[in-house]
Backbone as ProteinMPNN parsed JSONL, in Angstrom:
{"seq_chain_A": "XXXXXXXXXXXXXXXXXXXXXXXXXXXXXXXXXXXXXXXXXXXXXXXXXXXXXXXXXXXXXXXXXXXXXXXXXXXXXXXXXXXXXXXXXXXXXXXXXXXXXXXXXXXXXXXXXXXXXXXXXXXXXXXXXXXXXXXXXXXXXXXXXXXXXXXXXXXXXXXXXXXXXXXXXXXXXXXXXXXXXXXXXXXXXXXXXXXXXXXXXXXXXXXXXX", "coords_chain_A": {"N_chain_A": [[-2.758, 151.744, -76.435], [-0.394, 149.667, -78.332], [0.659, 149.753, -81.451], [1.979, 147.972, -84.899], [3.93, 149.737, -85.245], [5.382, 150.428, -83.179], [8.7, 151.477, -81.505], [8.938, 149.177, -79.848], [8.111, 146.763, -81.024], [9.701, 146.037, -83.238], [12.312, 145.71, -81.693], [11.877, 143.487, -80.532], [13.39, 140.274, -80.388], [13.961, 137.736, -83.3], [13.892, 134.276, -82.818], [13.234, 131.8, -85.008], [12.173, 129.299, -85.387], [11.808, 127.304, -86.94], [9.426, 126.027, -88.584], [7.243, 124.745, -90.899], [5.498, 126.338, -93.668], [2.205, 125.21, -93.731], [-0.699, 124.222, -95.703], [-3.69, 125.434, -95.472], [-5.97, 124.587, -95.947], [-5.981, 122.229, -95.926], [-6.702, 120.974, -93.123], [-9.748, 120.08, -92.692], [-11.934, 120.94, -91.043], [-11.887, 123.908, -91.268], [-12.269, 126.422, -92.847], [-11.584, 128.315, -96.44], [-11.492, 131.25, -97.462], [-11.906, 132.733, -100.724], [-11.282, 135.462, -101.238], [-8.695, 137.048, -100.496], [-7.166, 135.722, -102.492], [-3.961, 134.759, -103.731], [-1.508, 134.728, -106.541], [0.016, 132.901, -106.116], [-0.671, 131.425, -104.31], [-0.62, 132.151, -101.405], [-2.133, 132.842, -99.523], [-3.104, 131.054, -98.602], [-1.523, 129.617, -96.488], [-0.302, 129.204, -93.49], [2.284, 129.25, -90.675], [3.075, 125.632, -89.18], [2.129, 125.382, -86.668], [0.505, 126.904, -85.985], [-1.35, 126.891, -87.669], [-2.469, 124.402, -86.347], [-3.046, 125.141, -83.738], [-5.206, 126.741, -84.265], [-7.158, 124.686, -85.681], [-7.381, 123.647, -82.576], [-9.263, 125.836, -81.839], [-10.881, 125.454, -83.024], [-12.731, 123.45, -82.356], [-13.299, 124.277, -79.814], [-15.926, 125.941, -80.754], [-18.637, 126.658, -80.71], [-21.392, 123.734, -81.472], [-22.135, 124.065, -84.802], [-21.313, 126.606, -85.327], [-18.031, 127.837, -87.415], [-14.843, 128.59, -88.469], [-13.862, 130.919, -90.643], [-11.303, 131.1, -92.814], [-9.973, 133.981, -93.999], [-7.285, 135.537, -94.704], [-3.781, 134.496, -94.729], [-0.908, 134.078, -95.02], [1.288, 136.533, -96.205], [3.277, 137.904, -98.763], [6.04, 139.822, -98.648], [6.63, 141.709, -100.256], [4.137, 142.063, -101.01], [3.187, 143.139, -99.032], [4.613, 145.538, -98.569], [3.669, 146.695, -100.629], [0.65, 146.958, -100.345], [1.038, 148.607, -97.728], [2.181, 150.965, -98.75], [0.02, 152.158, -100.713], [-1.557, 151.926, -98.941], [-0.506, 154.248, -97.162], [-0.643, 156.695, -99.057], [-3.737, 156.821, -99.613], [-3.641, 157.919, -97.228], [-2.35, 160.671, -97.534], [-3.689, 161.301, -99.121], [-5.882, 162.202, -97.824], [-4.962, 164.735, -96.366], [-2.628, 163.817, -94.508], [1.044, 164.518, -94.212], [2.927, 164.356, -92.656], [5.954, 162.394, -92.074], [6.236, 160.288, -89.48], [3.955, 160.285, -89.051], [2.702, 159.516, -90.727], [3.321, 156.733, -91.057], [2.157, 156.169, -88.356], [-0.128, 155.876, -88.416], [-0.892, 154.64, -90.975], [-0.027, 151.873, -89.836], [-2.072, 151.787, -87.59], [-3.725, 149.839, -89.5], [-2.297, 148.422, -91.826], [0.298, 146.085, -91.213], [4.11, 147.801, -90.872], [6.197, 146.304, -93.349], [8.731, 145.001, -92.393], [7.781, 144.373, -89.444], [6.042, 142.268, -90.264], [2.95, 140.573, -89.308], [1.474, 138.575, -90.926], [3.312, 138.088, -92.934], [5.283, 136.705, -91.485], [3.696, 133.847, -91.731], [2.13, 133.508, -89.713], [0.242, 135.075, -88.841], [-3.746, 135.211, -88.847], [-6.138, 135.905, -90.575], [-9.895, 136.617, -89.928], [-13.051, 134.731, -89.774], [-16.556, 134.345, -88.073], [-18.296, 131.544, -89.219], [-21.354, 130.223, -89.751], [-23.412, 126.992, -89.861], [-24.159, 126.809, -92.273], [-22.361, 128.245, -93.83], [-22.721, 130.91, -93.533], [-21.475, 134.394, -92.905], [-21.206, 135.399, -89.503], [-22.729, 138.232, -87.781], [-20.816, 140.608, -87.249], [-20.547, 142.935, -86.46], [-19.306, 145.008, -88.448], [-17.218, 144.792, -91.615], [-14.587, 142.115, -92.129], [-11.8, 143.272, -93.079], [-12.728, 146.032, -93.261], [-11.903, 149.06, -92.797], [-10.794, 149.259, -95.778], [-12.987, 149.877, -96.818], [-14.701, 152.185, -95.863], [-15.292, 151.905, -93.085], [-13.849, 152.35, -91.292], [-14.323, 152.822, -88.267], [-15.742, 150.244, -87.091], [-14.13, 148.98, -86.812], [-11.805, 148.738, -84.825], [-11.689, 146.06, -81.935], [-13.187, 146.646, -79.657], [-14.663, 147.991, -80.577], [-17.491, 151.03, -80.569], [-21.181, 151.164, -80.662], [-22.025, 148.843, -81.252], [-24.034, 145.99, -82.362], [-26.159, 144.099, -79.805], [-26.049, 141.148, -80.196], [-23.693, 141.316, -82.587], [-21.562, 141.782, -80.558], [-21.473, 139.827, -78.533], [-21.107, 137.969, -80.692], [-17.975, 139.164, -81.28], [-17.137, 138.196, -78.964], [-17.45, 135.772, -78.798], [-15.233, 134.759, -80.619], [-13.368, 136.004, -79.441], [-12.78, 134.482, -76.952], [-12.275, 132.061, -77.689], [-10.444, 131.843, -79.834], [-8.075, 133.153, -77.968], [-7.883, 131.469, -75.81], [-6.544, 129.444, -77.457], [-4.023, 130.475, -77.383], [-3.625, 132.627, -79.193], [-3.087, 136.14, -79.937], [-4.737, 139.4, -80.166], [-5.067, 142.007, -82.856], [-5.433, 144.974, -81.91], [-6.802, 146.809, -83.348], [-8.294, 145.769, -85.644], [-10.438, 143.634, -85.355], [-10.319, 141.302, -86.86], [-8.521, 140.457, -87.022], [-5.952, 137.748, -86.228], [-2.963, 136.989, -84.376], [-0.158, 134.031, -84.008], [3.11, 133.81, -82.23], [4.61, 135.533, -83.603], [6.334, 138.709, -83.712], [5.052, 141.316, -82.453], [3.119, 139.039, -80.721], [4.732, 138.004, -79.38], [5.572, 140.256, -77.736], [3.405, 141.206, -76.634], [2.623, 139.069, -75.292], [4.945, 138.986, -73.633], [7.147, 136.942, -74.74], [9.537, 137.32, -74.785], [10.839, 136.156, -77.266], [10.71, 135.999, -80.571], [8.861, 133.598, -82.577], [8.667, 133.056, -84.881], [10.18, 134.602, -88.11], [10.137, 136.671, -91.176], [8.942, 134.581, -94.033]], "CA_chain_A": [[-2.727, 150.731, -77.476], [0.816, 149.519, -79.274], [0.584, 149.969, -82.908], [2.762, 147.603, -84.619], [4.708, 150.547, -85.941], [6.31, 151.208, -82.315], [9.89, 150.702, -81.505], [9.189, 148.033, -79.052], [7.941, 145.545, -81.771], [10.634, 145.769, -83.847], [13.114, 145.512, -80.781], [11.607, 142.152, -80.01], [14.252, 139.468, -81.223], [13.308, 136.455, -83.171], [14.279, 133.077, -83.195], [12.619, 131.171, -85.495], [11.629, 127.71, -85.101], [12.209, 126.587, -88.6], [8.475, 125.611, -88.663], [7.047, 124.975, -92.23], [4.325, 126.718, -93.932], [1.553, 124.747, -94.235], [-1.531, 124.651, -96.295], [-4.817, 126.03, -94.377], [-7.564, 123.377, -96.869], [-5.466, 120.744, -95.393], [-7.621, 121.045, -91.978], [-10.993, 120.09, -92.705], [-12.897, 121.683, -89.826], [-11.641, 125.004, -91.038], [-12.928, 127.202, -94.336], [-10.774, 128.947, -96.752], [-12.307, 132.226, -98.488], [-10.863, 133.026, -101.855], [-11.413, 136.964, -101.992], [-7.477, 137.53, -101.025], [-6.589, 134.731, -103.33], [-2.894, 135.506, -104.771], [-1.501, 133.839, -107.785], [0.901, 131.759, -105.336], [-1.969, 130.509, -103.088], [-0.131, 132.334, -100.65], [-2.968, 133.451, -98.723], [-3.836, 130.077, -97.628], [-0.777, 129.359, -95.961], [0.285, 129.396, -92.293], [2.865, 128.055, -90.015], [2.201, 124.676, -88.76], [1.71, 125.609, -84.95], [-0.777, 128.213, -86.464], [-2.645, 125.645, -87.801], [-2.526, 123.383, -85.31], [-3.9, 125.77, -82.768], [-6.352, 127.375, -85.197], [-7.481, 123.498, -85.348], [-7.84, 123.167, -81.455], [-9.502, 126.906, -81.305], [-12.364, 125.397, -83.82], [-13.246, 122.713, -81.547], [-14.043, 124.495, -79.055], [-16.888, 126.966, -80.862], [-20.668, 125.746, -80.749], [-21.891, 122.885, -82.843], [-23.023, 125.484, -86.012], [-20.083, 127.728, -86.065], [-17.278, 127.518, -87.623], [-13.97, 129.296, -88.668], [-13.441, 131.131, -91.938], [-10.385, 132.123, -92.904], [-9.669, 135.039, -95.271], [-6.033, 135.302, -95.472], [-2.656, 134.05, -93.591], [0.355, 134.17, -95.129], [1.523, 137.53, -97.748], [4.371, 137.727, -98.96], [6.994, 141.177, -98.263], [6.395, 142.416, -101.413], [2.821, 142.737, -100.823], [2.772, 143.856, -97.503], [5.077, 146.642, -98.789], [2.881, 147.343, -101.867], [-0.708, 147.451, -99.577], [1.568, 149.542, -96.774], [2.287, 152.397, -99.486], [-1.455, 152.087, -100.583], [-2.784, 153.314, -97.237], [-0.058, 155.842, -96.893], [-1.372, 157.453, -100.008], [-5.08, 157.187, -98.673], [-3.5, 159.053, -96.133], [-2.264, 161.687, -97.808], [-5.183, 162.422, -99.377], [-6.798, 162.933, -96.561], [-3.905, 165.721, -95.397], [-1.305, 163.811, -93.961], [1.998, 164.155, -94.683], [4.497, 163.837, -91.61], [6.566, 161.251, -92.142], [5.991, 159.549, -88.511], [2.455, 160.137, -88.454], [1.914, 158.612, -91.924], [3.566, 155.693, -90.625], [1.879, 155.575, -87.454], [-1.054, 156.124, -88.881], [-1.128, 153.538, -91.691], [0.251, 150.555, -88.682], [-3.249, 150.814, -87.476], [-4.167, 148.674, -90.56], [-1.258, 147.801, -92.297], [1.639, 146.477, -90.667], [4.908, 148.224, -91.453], [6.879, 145.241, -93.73], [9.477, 144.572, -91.226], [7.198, 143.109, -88.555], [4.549, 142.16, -90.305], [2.489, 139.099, -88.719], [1.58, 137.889, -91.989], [4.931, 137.878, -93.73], [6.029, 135.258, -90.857], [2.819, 132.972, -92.027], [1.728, 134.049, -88.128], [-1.334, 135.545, -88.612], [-4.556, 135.395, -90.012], [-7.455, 136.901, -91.104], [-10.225, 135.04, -89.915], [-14.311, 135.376, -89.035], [-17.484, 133.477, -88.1], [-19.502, 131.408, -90.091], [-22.761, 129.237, -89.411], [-22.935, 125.861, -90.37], [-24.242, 127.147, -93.935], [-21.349, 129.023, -94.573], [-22.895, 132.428, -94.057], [-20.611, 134.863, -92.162], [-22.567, 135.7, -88.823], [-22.732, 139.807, -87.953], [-19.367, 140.716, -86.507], [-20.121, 144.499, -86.598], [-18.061, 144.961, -89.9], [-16.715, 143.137, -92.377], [-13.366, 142.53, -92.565], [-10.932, 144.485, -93.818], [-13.192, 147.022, -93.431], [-10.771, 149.926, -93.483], [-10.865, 149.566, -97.161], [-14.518, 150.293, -97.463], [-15.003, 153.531, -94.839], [-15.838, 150.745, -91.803], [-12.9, 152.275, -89.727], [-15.042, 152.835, -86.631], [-16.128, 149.544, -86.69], [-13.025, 147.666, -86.978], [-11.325, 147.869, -83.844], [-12.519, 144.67, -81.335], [-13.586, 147.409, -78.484], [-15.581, 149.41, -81.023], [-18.59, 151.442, -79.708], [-22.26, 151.062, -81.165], [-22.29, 147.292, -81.946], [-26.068, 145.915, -81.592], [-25.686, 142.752, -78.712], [-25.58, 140.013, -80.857], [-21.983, 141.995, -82.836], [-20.913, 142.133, -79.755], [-21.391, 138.337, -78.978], [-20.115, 137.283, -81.916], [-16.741, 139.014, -81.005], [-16.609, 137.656, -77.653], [-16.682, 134.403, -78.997], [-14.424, 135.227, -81.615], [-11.864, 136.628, -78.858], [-12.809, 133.735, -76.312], [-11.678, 130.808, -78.689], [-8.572, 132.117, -80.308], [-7.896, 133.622, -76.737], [-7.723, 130.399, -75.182], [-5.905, 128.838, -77.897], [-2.953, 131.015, -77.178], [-3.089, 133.927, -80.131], [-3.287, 137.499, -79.82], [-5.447, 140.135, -81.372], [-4.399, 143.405, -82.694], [-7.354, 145.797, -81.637], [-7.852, 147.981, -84.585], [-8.832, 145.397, -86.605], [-11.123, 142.484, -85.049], [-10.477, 139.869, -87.47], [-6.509, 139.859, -87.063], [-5.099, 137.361, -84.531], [-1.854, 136.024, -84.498], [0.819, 133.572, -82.855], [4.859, 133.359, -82.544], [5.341, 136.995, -84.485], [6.704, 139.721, -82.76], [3.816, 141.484, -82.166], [2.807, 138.238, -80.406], [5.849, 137.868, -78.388], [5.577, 141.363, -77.002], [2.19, 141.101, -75.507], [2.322, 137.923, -73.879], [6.178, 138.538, -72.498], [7.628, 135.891, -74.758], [10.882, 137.811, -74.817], [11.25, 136.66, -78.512], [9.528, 135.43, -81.496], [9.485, 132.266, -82.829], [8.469, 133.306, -86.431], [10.306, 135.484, -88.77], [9.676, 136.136, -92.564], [8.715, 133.524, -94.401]], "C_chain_A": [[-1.368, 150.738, -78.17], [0.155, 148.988, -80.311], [1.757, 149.209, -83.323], [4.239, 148.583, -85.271], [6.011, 151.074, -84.796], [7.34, 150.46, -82.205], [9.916, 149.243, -80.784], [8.68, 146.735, -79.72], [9.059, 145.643, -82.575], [11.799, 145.205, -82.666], [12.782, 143.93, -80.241], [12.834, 140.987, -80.789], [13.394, 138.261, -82.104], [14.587, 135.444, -83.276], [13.545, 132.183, -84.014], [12.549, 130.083, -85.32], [11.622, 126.928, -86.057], [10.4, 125.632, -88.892], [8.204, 126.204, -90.302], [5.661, 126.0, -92.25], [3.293, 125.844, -94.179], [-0.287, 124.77, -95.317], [-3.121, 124.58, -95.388], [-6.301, 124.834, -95.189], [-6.798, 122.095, -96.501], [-5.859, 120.273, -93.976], [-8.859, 120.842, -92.828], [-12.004, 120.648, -92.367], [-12.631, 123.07, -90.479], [-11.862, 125.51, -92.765], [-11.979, 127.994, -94.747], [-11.829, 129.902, -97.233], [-11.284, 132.689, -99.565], [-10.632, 134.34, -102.151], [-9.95, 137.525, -101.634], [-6.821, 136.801, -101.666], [-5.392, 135.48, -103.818], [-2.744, 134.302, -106.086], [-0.67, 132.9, -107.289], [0.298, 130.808, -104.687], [-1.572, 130.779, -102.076], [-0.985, 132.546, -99.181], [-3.678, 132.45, -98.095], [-2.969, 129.373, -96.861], [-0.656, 129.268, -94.495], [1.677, 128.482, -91.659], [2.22, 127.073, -89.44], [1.742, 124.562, -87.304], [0.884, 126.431, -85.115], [-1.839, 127.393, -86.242], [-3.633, 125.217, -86.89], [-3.044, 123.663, -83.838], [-5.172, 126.701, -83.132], [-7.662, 125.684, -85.104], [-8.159, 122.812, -84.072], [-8.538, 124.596, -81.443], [-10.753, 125.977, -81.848], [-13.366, 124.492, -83.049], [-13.638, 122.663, -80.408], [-15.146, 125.906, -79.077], [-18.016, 126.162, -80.946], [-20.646, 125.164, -81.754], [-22.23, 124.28, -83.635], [-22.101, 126.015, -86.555], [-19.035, 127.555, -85.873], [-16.087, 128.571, -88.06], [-13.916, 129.567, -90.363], [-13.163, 132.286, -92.041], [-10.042, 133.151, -94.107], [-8.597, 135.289, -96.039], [-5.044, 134.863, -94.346], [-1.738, 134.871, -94.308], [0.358, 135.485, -96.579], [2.962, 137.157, -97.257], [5.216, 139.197, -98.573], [6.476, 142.058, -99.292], [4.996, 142.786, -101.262], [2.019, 143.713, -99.744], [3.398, 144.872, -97.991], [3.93, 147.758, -99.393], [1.185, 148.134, -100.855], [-0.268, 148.515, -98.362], [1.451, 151.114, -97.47], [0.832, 152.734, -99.997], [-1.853, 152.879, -99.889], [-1.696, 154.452, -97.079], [-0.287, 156.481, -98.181], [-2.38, 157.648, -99.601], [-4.611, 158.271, -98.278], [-3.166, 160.47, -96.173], [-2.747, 162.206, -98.481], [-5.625, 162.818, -98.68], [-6.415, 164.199, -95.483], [-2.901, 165.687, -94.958], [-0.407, 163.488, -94.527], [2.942, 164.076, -93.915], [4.569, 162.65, -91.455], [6.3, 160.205, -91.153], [4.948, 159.754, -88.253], [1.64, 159.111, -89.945], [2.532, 157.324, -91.444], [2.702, 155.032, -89.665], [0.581, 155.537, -87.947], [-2.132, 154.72, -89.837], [-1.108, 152.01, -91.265], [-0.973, 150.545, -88.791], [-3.937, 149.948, -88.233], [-3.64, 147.784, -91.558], [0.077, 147.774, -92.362], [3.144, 147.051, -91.728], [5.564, 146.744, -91.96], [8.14, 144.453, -93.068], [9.311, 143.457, -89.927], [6.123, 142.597, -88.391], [4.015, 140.807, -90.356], [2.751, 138.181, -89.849], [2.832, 137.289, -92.754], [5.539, 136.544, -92.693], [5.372, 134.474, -90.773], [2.431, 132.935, -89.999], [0.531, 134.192, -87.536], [-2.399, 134.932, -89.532], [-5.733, 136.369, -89.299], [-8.933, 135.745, -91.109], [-12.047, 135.618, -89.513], [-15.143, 133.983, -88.701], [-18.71, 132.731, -88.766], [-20.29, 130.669, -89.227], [-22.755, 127.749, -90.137], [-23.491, 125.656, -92.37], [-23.265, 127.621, -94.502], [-21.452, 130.662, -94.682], [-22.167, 133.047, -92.7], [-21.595, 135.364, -91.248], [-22.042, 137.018, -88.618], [-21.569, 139.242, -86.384], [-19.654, 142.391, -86.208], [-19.742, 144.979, -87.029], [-17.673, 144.413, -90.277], [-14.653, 143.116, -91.786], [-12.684, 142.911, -93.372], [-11.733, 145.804, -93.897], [-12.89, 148.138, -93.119], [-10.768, 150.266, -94.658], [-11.959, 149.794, -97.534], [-14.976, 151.521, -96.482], [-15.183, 152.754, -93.981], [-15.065, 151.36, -90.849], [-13.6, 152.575, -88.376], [-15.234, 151.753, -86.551], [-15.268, 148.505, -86.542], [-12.093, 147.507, -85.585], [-11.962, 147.13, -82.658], [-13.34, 145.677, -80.891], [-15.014, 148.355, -79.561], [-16.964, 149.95, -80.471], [-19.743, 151.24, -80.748], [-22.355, 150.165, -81.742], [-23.39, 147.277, -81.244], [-24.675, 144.603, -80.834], [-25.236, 141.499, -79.514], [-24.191, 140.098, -81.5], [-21.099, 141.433, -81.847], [-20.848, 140.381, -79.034], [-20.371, 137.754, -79.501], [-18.767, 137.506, -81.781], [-16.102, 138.498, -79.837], [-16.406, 136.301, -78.026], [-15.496, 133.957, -79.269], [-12.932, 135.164, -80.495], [-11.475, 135.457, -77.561], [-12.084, 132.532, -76.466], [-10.336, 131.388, -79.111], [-7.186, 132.838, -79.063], [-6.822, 132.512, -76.018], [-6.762, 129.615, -75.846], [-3.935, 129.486, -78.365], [-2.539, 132.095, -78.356], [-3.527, 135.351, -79.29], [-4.145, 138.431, -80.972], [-5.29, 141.552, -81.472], [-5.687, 144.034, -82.69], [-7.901, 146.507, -82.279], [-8.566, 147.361, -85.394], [-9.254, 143.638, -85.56], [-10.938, 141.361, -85.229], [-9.25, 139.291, -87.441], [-6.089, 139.369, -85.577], [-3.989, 136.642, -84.821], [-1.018, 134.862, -83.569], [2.247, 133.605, -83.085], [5.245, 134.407, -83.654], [5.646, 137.562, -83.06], [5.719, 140.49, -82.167], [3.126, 140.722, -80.782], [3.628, 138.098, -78.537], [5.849, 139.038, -77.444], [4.245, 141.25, -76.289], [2.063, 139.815, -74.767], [4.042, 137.57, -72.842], [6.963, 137.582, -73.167], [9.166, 135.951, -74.643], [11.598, 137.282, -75.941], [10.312, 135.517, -79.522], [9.807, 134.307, -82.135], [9.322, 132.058, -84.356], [9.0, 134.607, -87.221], [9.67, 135.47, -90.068], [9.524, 135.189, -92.99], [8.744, 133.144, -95.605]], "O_chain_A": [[-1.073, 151.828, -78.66], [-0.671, 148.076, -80.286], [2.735, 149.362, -82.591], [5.307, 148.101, -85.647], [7.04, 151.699, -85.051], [7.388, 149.271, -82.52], [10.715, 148.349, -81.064], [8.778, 145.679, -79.096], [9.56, 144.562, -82.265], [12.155, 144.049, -82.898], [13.598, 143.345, -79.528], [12.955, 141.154, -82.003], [12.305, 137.873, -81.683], [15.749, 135.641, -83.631], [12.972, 131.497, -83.167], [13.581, 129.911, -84.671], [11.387, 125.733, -85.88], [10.448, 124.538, -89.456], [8.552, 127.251, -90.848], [4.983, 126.354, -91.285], [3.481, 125.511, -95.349], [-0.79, 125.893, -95.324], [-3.456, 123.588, -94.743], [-7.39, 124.555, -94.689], [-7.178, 120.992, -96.894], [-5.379, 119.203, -93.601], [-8.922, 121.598, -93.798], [-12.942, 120.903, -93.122], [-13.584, 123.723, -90.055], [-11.539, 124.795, -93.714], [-11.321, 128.551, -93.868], [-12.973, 129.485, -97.417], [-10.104, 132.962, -99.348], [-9.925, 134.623, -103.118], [-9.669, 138.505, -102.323], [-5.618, 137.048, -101.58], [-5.527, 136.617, -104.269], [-3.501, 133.401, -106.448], [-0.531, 131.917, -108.018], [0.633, 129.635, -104.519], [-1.871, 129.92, -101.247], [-0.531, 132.424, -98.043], [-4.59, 132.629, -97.287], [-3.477, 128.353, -96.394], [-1.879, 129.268, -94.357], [2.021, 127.364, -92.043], [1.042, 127.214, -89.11], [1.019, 123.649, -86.907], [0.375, 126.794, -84.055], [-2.7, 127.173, -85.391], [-4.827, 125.415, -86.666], [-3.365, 122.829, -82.992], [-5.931, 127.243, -82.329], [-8.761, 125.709, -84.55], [-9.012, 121.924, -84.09], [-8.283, 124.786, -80.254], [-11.647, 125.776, -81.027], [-14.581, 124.689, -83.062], [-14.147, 121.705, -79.827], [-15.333, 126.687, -78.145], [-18.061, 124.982, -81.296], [-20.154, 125.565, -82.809], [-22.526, 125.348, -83.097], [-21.852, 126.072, -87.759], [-18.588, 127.218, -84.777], [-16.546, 129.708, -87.959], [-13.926, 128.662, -91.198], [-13.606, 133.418, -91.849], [-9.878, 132.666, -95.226], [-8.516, 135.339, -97.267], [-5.408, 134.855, -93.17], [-1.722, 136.101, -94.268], [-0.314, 135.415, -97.608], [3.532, 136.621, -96.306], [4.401, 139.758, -97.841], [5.91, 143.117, -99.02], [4.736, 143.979, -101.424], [1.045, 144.457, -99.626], [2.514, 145.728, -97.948], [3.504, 148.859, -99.045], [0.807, 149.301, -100.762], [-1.153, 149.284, -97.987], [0.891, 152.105, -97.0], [0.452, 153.823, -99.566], [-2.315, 154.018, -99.962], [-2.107, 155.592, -96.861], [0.588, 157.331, -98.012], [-2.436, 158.735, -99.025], [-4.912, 159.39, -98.694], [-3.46, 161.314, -95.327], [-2.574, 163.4, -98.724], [-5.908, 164.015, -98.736], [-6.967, 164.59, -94.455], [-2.134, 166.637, -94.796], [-0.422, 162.52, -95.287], [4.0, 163.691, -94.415], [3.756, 161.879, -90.945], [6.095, 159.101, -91.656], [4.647, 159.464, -87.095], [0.629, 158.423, -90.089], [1.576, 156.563, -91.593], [2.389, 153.844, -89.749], [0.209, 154.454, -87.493], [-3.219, 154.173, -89.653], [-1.726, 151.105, -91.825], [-1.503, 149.796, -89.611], [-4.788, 149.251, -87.681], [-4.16, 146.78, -92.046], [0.88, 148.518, -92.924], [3.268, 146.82, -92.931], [5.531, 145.881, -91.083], [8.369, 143.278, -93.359], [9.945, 142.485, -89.517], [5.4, 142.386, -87.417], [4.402, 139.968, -91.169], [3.656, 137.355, -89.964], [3.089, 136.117, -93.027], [6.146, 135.577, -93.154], [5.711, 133.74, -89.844], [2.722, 131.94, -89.334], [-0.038, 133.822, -86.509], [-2.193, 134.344, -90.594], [-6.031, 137.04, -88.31], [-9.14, 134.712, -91.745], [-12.255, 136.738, -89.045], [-14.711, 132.851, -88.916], [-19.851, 133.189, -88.841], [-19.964, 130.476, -88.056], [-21.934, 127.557, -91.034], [-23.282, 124.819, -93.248], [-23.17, 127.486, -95.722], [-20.811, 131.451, -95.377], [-22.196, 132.449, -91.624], [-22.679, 135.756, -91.681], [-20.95, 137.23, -89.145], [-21.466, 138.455, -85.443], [-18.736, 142.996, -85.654], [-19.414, 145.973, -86.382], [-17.466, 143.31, -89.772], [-13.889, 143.931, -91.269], [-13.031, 142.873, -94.552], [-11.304, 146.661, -94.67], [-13.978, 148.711, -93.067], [-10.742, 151.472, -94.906], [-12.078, 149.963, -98.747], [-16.197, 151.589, -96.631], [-16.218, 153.405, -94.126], [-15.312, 151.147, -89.662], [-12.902, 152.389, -87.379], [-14.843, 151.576, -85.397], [-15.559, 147.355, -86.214], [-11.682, 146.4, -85.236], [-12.994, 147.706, -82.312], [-14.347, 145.825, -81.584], [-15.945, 149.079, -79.21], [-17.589, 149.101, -79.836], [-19.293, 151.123, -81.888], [-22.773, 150.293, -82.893], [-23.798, 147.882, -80.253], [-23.488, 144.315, -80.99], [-24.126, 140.979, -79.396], [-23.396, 139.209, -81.194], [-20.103, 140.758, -82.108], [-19.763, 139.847, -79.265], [-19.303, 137.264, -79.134], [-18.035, 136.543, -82.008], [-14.891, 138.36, -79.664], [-15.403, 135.672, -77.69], [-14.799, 133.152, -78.651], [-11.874, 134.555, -80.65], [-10.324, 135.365, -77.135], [-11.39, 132.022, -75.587], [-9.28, 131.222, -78.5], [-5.97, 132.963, -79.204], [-5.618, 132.566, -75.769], [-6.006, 128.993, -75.1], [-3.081, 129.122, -79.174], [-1.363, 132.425, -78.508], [-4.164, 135.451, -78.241], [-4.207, 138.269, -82.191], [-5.34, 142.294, -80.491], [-6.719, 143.723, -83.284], [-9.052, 146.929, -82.166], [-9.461, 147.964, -85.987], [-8.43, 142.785, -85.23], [-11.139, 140.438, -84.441], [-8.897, 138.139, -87.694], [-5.939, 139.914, -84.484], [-4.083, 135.648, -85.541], [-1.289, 134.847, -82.369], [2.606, 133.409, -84.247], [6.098, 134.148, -84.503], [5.41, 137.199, -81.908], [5.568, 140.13, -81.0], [2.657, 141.412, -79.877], [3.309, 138.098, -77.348], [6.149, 138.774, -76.28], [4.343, 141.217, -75.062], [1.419, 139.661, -73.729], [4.347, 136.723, -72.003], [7.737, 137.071, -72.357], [9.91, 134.986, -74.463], [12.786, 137.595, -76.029], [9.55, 134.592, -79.241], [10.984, 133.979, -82.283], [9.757, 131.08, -84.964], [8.369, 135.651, -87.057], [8.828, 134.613, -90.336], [10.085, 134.373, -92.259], [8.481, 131.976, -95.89]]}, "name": "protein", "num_of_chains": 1, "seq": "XXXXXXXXXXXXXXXXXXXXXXXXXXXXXXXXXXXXXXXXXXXXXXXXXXXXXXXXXXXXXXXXXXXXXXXXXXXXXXXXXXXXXXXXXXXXXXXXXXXXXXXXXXXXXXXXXXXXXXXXXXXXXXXXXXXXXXXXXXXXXXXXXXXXXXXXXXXXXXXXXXXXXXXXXXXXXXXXXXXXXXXXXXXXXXXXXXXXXXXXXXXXXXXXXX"}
């Protein structure tokens, strides 16, 4: 598994594409959730090829269910701030070498450098029903921050069938619509980050900061 903490994501070049950010409640078909609300509205952001393939992913999930998103776009500053966060966690829990608290903390929050979000890239995203209720994923998201870490990466072991379902859809649809998904955490898929660019070969990224 590449973590995005290893050298070969940073080593990826970008080019950016000068693509705007756009606003994620400006799709219809697609649900915002307010629980990472910032005071910018940053978190409902994406680039517009995000969108726009977030848009064609939704249209092809079953009448019923639908997309809802949690967060897209942070800003540097926050990704820094939630980075140092978990490396504290972490050193409560014992660790303190420098390259293991790093590598350590990647699996859930990328280092600020090449982090999806920061290039409005990624999101944060799950399944609802046509009520609005989130259907069983096998953990919530972000669940990292609540003890969940077994259940958060896609592959995880002891999901009931239906979990397990639900992420195949999940990975089927955003699959197809050309993102990537980082595997520790289920709910994170991105496009046109580095990250991105390195697993599908793009030989460079088409989204930097943002």
């Amino acid at each position: 598994m590449i973590l995005l903490s290893d050298p070969q994501v940073a080593d990826v070049p970008v080019r950016d594409c000068g693509e705007p950010l756009v606003e994620i409640a400006s799709a219809p078909a697609i649900a915002l959730d307010p629980r990472e609300r910032d005071e910018e509205g940053a978190y409902g952001r994406v680039r517009a090829g995000v969108l726009d393939r977030l848009c064609a992913a939704s249209e092809k999930l079953p009448d019923g269910i639908g997309f809802l998103v949690v967060e897209g776009h942070r800003s540097s500053a926050e990704q820094a701030r939630r980075f140092a966060l978990y490396e504290d966690r972490l050193r409560g829990s014992g660790i303190t070498e420098a390259a293991e608290l790093r590598r350590r903390a990647s699996a859930f929050v990328s280092p600020v450098e090449v982090a999806p979000h920061c290039a409005g890239a990624a999101l944060d995203l799950t399944l609802v029903d046509d009520g609005g209720v989130e259907l069983d994923m096998g953990g919530a998201v972000n669940g990292h921050r609540t003890g969940d870490e077994n259940y958060c990466p896609m592959d995880a072991p002891g999901l009931s069938d239906r979990a397990r379902r639900n992420r195949a859809l999940l990975a089927r649809t955003m699959g197809d619509a050309g993102f990537v998904n980082y595997p520790t955490e289920w709910w994170h898929w991105s496009y046109g980050d580095r990250y991105w660019a390195l697993m599908t070969k793009a030989g460079s990224a088409l989204y930097g900061p943002a």
